[in-house]
N, C-alpha and C positions, 0 to 999 in steps of 0.2 A: 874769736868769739863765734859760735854758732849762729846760724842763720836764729831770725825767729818769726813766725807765721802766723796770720792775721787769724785764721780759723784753722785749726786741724779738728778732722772729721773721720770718728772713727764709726768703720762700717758701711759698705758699698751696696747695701740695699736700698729699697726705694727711694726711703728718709734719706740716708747718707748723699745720694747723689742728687737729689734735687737740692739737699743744702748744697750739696759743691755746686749745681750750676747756676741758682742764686748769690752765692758769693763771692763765684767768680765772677760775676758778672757785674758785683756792686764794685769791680777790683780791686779786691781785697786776696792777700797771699794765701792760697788754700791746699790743702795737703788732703786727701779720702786715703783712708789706710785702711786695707782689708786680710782679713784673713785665709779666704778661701778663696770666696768665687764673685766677682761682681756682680750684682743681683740682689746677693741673698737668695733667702727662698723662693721670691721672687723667678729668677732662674733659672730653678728647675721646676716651676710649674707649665701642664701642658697647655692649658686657654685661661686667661682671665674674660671671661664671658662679662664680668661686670666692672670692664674698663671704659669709663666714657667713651663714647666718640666712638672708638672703634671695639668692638666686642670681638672674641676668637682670639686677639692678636695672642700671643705664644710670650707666655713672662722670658725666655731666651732674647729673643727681640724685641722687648722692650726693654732690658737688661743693659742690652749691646746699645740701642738708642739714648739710654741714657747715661754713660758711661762716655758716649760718643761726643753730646753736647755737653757734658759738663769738663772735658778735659779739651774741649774745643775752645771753651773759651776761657783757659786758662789752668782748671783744675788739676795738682798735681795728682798721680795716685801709683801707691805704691800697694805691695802684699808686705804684711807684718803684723807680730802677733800682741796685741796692745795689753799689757801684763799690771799695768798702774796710769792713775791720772792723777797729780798731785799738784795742789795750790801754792805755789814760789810765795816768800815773803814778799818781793817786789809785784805782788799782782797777778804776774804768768803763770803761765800752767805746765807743768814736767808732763810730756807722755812717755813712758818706759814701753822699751819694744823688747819683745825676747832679742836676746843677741845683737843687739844693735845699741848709738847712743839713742839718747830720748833723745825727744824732738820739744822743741820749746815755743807756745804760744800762746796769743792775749787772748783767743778764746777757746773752747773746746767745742763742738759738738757730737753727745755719742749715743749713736745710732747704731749699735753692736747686733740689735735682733734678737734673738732667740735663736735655741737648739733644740732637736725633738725632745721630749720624755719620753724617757725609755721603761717599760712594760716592768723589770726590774724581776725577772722572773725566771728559774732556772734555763738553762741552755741559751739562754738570748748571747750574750757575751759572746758564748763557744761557736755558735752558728752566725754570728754577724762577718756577712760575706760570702757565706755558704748554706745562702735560704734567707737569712734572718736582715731583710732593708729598710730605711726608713724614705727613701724615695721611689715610688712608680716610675716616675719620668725616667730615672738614671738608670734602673734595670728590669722594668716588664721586659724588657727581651726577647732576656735571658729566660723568661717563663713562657713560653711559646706553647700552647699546646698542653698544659700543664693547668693542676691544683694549686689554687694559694687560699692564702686566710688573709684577711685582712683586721687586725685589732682597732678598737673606736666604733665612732659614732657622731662624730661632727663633722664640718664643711668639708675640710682636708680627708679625712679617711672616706666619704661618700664620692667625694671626686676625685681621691686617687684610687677607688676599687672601679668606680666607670673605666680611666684609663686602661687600666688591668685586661679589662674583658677585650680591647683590641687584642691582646696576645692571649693571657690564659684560656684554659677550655673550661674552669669552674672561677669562681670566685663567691667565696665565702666570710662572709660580713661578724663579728664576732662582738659583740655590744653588750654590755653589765645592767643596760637598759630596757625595756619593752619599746620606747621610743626614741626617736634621734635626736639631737640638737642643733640637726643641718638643718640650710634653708627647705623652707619646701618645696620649693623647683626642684631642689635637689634629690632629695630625699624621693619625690614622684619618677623621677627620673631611674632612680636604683632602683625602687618597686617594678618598673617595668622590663627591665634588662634581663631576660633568660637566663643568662649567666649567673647572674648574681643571688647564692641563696644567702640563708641569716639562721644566726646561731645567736638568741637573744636572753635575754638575763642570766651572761654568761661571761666568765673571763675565761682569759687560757693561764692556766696553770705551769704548763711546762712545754717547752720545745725539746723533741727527741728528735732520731737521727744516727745516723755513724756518719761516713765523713758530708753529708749533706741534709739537711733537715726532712725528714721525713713523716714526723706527724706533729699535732697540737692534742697535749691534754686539755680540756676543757670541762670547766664549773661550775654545773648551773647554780646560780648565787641565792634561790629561793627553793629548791630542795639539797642544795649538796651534792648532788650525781657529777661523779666523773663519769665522763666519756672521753674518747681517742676520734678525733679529726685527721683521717689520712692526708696530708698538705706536704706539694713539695716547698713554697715559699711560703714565710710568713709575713708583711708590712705590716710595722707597727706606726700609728698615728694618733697618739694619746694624747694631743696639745704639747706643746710645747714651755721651756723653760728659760725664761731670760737671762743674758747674761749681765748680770750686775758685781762680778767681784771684782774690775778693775778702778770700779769706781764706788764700789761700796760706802768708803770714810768722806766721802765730799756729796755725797747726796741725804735725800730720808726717802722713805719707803712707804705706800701706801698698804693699805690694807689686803689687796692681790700679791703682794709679793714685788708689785712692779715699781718703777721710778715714779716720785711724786713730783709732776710741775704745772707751774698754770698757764694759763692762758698764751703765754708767749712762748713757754717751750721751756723756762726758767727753770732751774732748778735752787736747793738752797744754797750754791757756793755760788758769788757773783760773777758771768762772764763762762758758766758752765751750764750746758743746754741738753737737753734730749729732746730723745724723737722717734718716732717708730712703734714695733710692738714692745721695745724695750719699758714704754711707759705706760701707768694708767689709764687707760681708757674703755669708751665702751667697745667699739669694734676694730681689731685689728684687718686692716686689708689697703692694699697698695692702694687706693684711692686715701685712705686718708693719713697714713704715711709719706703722700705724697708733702701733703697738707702741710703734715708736721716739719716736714723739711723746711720746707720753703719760709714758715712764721720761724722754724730756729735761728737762719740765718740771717734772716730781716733783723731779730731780735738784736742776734752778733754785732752785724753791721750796726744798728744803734749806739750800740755800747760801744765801742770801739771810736766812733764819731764824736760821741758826747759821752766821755767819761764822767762817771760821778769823781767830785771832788770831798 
């Protein structure tokens, strides 16, 4: 008979790992199952400036730290790709991994994240990888000395075009707006940056190129004019999309598209938790991802303790 695990916690972003070092800690059998990168997006950001306590530190290192203390005391963690969550007659819960058996336990929590949204717009596809990124951190580089465009207009797109301009020699801001939706620290911050010009009530229509991206068509969305943006790179940062299909049939859905639970992190299947940007709320950021970790697993633990009869 297979092992079975007090909590398995799918997703090693902020949420995921603060449940794992919360529940390990309450010791109870915990398993963090990730897909890619420990982190999250977390990660691959270059400063969380509005991290209590210490501002600056580098989402890599806090990634690393907390990954550190939650398999420190005790939590297991593996990479696998989490494809179903399903409620056992007897109570438990089946986690279906690609390629692997599931794994079987009295709670779940999942904390899966989010993926960027993708602009959905010719050439993106063709040029992802060659011009076309969804991370600064993981390839400003590669743009040293060079054009880019950056797509958006929120938190994420205003402070990954800042990081940009340590390498690029333009950067060009491309917004369907007249104004942002970033902080205003933020936002003050780009208006003053040399680098940084703005291409505003406007989308990009199309990425051209032969083997490497070489321009943005762009739409102004209040008279119709195309024009052509010579760009060697394009980041697109259009918000992002939750991942909700491994758990689609054991939760309900609020009116954002995201996981609906309350106050304890509950969801509608009993003994099944979220946490993170994967759920309702009003703002997502590692501060209160942290949050959500930490009430999921408190929750877990409860239940687990004092089953209902």
């Amino acid at each position: 008979m297979s092992e079975i695990y007090d909590v398995v916690i799918v997703g090693a972003g902020p949420a995921g790992l603060t449940a794992g070092i919360y529940a390990s800690r309450a010791m109870l059998k915990t398993v963090i199952i990730e897909k890619s990168v420990a982190g999250g997006l977390m990660a691959v950001t270059d400063k969380l400036d509005n991290w209590p306590g210490n501002p600056s530190i580098s989402g890599g290192d806090l990634s690393e730290r907390m990954l550190k203390q939650a398999t420190g005391f005790g939590s297991e963690f593996k990479f696998g790709d989490v494809k179903k969550v399903t409620k056992l007659d007897d109570g438990n819960f089946s986690v279906l991994l690609a390629d692997e058996d599931p794994l079987t336990a009295k709670t779940v929590i999942y904390a899966a994240g989010s993926t960027p949204r993708l602009a959905e717009i010719p050439g993106e596809k063709e040029f992802t990888g060659r011009g076309v990124s969804y991370c600064a951190v993981c390839d400003a580089a590669f743009y040293r000395n060079l054009k880019v465009a950056v797509l958006g207009g929120g938190d994420s797109a205003l402070k990954e075009a800042l990081y940009l301009t340590k390498f690029a020699s333009e950067v060009v801001i491309i917004h369907r707006r007249q104004e942002f939706r970033a902080e205003k620290i933020i936002q003050d911050e780009v208006k003053k940056n040399p680098k940084i010009s703005f291409m505003l009530d406007s989308v990009a229509q199309k990425i051209e190129g032969s083997n490497f991206v070489e321009k943005v068509v762009v739409k102004n969305v209040k008279t119709g004019e195309l024009s052509q943006l010579n760009a060697d790179g394009v980041f697109v940062f259009l918000g992002y999309v939750p991942k909700i299909d491994p758990v689609r049939e054991v939760v309900s859905f609020a009116a954002d598209g995201r996981i609906d639970v309350n106050s304890h992190m509950e969801t509608k299947t009993e003994g099944l938790y979220a946490a993170g940007d994967i759920i309702s709320k009003l703002v997502n950021q590692v501060a209160t991802a942290v949050g959500d970790g930490a009430t999921a697993a408190t929750a877990a633990e409860h239940f687990i303790s004092n089953p209902k009869q």
